[in-house]
C-alpha positions in Angstrom: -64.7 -0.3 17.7 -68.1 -1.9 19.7 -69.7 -1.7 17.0 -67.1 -3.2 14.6 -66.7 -6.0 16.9 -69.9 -6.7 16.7 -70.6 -6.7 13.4 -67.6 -9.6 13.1 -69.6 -11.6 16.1 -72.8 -11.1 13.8 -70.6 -13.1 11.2 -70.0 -16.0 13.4 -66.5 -16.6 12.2 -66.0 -19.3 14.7 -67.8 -21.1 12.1 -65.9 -21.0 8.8 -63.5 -22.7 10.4 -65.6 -26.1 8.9 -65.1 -24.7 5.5 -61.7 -24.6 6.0 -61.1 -28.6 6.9 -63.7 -29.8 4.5 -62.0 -27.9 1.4 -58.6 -28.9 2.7 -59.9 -32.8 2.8 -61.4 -32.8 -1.1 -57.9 -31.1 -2.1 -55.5 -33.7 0.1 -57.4 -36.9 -0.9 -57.0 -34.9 -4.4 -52.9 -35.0 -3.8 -53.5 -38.7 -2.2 -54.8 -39.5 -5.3 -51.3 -38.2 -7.3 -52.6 -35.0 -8.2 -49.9 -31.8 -7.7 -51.6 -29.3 -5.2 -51.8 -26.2 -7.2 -51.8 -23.3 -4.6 -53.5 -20.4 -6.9 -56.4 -22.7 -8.1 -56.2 -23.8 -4.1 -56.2 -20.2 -2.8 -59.5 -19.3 -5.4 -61.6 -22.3 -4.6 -60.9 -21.5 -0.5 -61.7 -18.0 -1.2 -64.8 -18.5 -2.8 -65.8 -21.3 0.0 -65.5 -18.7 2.6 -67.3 -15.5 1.1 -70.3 -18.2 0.8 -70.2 -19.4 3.8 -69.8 -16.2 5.7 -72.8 -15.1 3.9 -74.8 -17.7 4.9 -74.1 -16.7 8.3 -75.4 -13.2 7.7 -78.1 -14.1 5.6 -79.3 -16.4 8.7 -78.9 -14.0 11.0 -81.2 -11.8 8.9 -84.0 -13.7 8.1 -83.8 -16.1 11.5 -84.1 -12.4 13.5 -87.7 -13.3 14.9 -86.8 -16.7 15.7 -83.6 -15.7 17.7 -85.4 -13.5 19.7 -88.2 -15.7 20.5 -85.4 -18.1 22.0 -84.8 -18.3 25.8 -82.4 -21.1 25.6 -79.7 -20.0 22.9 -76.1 -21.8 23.7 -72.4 -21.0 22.0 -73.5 -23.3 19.2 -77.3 -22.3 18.6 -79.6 -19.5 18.1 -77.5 -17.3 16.9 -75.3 -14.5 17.3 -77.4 -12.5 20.0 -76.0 -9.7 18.1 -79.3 -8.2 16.5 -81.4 -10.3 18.9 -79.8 -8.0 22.0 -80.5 -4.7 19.6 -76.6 -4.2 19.2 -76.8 -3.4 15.3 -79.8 -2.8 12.7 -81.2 -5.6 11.4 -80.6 -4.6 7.7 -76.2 -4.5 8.7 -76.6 -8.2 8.6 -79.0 -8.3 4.9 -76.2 -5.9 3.7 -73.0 -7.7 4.8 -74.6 -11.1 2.9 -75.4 -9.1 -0.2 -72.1 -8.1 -0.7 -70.7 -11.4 0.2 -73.3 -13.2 -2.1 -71.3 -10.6 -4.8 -67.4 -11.4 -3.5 -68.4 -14.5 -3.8 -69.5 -14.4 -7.3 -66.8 -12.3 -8.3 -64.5 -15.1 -7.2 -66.3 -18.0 -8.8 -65.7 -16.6 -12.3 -62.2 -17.0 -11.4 -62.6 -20.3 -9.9 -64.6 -21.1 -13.4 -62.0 -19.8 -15.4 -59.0 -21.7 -13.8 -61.1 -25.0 -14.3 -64.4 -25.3 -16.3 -65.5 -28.5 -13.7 -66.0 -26.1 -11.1 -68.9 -24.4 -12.5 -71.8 -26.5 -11.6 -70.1 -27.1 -7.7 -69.9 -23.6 -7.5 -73.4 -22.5 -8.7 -74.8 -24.9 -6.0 -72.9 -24.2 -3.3 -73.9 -19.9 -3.9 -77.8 -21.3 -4.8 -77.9 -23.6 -1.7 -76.0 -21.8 0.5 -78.5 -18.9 -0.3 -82.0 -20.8 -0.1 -81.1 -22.2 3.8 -82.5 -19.2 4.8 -83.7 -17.0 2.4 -87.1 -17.0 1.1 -88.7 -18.2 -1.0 -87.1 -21.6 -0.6 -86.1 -20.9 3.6 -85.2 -24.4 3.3 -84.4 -23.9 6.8 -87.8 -23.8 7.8 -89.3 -26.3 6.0 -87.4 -29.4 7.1 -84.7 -29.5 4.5 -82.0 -27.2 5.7 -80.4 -29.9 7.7 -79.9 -31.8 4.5 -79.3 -28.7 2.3 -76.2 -27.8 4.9 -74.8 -31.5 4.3 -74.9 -31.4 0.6 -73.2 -28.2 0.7 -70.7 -27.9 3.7 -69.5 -31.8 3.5 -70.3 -32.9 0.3 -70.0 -29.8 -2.4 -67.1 -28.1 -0.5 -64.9 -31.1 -0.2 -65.8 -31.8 -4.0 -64.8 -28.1 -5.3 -61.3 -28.5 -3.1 -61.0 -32.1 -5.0 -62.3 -31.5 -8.3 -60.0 -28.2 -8.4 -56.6 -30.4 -7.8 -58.3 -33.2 -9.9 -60.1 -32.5 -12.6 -60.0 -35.4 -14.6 -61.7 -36.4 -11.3 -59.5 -40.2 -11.1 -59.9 -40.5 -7.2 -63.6 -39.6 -6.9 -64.7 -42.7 -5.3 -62.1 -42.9 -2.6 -63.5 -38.7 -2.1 -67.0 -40.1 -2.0 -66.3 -43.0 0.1 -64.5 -40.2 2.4 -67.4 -37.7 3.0 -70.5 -40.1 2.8 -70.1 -40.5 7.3 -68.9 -36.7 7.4 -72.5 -35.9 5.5 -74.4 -38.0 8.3 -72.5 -36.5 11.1 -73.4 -32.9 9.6 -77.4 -34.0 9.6 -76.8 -35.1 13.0 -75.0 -32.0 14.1 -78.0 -29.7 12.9 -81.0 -31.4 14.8 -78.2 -31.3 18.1 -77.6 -27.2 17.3 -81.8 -27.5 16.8 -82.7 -28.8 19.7 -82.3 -25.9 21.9 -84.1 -23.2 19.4 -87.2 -25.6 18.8 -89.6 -23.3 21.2 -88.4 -20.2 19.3 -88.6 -21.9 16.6 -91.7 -23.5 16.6 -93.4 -20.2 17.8 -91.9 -17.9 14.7 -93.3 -20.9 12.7 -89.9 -22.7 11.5 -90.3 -25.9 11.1 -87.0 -27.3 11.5 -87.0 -31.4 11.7 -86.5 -31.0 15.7 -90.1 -29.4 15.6 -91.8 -31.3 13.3 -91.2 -34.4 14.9 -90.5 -33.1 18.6 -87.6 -33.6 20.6 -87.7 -36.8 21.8 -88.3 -38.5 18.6 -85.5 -36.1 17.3 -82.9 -37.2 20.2 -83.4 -40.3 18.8 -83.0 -39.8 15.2 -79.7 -37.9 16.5 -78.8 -41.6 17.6 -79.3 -43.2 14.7 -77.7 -41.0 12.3 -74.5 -41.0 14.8 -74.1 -44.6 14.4 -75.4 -45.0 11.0 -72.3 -42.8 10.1 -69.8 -44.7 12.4 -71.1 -48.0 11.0 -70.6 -46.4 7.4 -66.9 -46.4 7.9 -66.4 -50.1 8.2 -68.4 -50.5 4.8 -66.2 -48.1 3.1 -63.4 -49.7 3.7 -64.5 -53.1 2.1 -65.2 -50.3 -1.0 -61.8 -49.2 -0.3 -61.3 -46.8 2.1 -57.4 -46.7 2.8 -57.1 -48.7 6.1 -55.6 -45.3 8.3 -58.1 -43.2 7.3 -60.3 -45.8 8.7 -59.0 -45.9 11.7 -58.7 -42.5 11.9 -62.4 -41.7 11.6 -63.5 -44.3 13.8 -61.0 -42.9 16.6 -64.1 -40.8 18.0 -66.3 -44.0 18.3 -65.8 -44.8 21.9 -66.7 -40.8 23.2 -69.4 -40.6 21.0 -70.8 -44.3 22.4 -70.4 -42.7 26.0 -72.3 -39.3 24.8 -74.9 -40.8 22.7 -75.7 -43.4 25.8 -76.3 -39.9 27.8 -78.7 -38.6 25.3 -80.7 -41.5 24.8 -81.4 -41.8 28.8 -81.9 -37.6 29.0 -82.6 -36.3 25.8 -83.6 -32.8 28.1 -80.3 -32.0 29.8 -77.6 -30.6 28.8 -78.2 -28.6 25.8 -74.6 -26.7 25.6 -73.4 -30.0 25.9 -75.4 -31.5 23.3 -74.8 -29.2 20.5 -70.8 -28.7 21.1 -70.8 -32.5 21.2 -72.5 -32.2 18.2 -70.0 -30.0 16.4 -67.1 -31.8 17.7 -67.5 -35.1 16.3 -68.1 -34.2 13.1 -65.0 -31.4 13.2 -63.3 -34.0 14.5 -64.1 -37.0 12.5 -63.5 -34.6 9.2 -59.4 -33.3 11.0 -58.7 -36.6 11.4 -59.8 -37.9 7.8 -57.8 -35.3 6.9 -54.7 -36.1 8.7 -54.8 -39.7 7.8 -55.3 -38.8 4.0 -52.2 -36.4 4.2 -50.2 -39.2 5.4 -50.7 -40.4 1.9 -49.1 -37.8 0.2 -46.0 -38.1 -1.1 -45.3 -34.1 -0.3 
């Protein structure tokens, strides 16, 4: 049982809990759009969401093992599980567990495919750039581009497979992209926050995340920027035609991200558990409320 429960905290679950709003939001703005919700293609697209992203997390946890145990400052939301970094299973458990979830969610794809030919390309990105975050030889991770690889895939191809699934004559796309475009700056955002606390390990294992090529204080304030660029994004899609309630609803998180960013700006050293929960909470937050407003616009 110890060891079972560890294998499921090596997994991170906490985690797909992101792939479950973001699919949700592509298939509601979907229905918003006056598309029927089909619940089998809805089940199979969810499905395959979720083997990927779970094996991201194992694949991570595998080939990010030296840098988690080269970090002295890991937090709820950053340098990983602990689980092989505190010796609690074999390393190889986690290589295994993503293998077969690479497979699962393969398996499931073809089903995806076959319930709607549009999917295919979404699909084969999200299983090729799910993988390459952290596997070699691309370990886009550790080169700078995994915090822009995770935004194309978590909050721009996820919310496109739930959409393009309930949609696929795709009439509505705009109002989708117009939707995610903030959601895909506050994911960029969120990774150099979950960063900032594993840049010594990071640096020392010789990942070269943004956060250590460009150092923390220059990162806190990229953090910044990107925060507000996304905020001030919201406004401008609504002149493209945002509905007005899902506007309001996104920018509901402005005035306590405001407060938190003014923290970070005047100490960008403090606070690191802080930092990168903040960091996952706005963006969660900013994509559940999206999400509420667009189901207000369904005629269920």
């Amino acid at each position: 049982m110890k060891s079972l429960v560890a294998f499921i905290r090596l997994g991170r679950p906490l985690f797909l809990g992101g792939g479950f709003i973001l699919y949700a939001l592509g298939a509601v703005i979907a229905a918003a759009a006056g598309h029927a919700i089909d619940g089998p293609r809805y089940a199979l697209g969810q499905a395959a969401v979720t083997a990927f992203q779970w094996m991201t997390q194992y694949a991570n946890e595998y080939f990010d093992y030296d840098a988690d145990r080269a970090n002295t400052t890991p937090t709820a939301w950053s340098g990983g599980s602990r689980v092989l970094a505190n010796d609690e299973l074999p390393k190889k458990v986690a290589l295994i567990a993503a293998l077969v979830l690479l497979a699962i969610g393969a398996g499931i794809s073809i089903l995806v495919v076959r319930a709607e030919m549009n999917a295919l390309p979404i699909v084969i990105a999200i299983a090729v750039l799910a993988w390459a975050y952290s596997a070699p030889p691309a370990r886009l991770c550790a080169r700078g581009l995994g915090e822009v690889d995770t935004a194309i895939v978590v909050t721009g191809l996820v919310p496109t497979l739930g959409f393009a699934l309930q949609a696929p004559d795709l009439s509505g796309f705009t109002i989708l992209a117009l939707a995610i475009a903030p959601l895909m700056l506050l994911q960029v955002a969120m990774l150099i926050a979950i960063e900032l606390p594993d840049a010594a390990g990071d640096e020392a294992t010789g990942k070269r995340t943004i956060v250590v090529r460009i150092g923390r204080d220059r990162s806190a304030q990229l953090y910044v920027v990107i925060t507000t660029l996304a905020y001030l994004a919201i406004p401008i899609a609504s002149l493209l035609g945002l509905p007005t309630r899902v506007v309001i609803a996104a920018t509901l998180p402005v005035p306590i991200a405001a407060w938190r960013l003014s923290r970070i700006a005047e100490d960008k050293t403090a606070g690191l558990e802080a930092v990168t929960g903040f960091g996952v909470m706005l963006l969660m937050g900013t994509a559940a409320a999206e999400l509420a407003a667009f189901a207000t616009l369904v005629s269920w």
